[in-house]
C-alpha angles and dihedrals in degrees: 000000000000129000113232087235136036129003115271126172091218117045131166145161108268090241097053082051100060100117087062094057135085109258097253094055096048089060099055089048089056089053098042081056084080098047102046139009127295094235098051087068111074138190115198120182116236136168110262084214082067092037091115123073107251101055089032092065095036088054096035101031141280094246093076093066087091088047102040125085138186131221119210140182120243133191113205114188129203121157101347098314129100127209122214110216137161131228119202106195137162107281087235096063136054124233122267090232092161096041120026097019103041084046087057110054090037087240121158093223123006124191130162118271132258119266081244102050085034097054102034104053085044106047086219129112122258105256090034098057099144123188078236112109105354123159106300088238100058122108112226113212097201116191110234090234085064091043085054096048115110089212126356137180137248157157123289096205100266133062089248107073138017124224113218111201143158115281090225085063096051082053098045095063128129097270099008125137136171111249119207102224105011096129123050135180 
């Protein structure tokens, strides 16, 4: 098998991987089985030592920039409570935390949360965080350039290992909405 982007050496369908994935991620993928096709969710094998952008894309190529997202954690406050919440953006691009994403959970100051916060309520590993089998409750502020991707990749949870999927379905996610202005240069 080959993946729809990049070139990987180890390439599978999501739902034959999931004994590499993080538990919560293996269940969603489990559950995204019966909403899409099997063969638009796939698993690629890649080194954890190259898991963060800048060496993943020295070692696998710089043309996936423009086809690569990251998924990271965000803590909105208003009144003493604070709202969890992930952000899916271009890889080439930072999150609008005091703008967008303030805006859209109605929070008085956003920022984004703390490894700790960020690895434990997930069950993933920090630098493999995936918009793929968060907390139910999570919103999921998705950029409209990932939502229009045809495929885009993303973590798998853990540092080992990248899911390439179809934007739509990023975007399709319980919670998830597309979000004007998330990602910015």
């Amino acid at each position: 098998m080959r993946a729809p982007i990049g070139d990987f050496d180890v390439v599978h369908p999501a739902p034959e991987a999931r004994d590499l994935l993080v538990a919560p991620v293996a269940a969603a993928v489990r559950a995204l089985v019966g909403q899409v096709g099997a063969e638009e969710l796939v698993h690629v094998d890649t080194d954890p030592r190259w898991a963060d952008t800048a060496t993943f894309l020295e070692h696998y190529g710089p043309e996936l920039l423009g086809r690569s997202a990251n998924c990271v954690v965000v803590a909105g406050k208003r009144g003493g409570e604070t709202t969890l919440a992930a952000c899916v953006v271009l890889s080439g691009t930072r999150v609008d935390v005091n703008g967008a994403v303030r805006r859209q959970l109605g929070a008085r100051k956003a920022s984004f949360a703390p490894m700790e916060t960020a690895t434990g309520e997930t069950g993933m590993e920090y630098g493999g965080i995936t918009p793929i089998g968060l907390p139910a409750a999570w919103p999921v502020l998705v950029d409209p350039a990932v939502a229009d991707l045809p495929y885009v990749l993303v973590g798998s949870g853990s540092r080992r290992g990248k899911l390439i999927v179809p934007g739509k379905v990023l975007a399709g996610l319980p919670n998830a909405v597309v979000v004007e202005g998330l990602g910015v240069a």
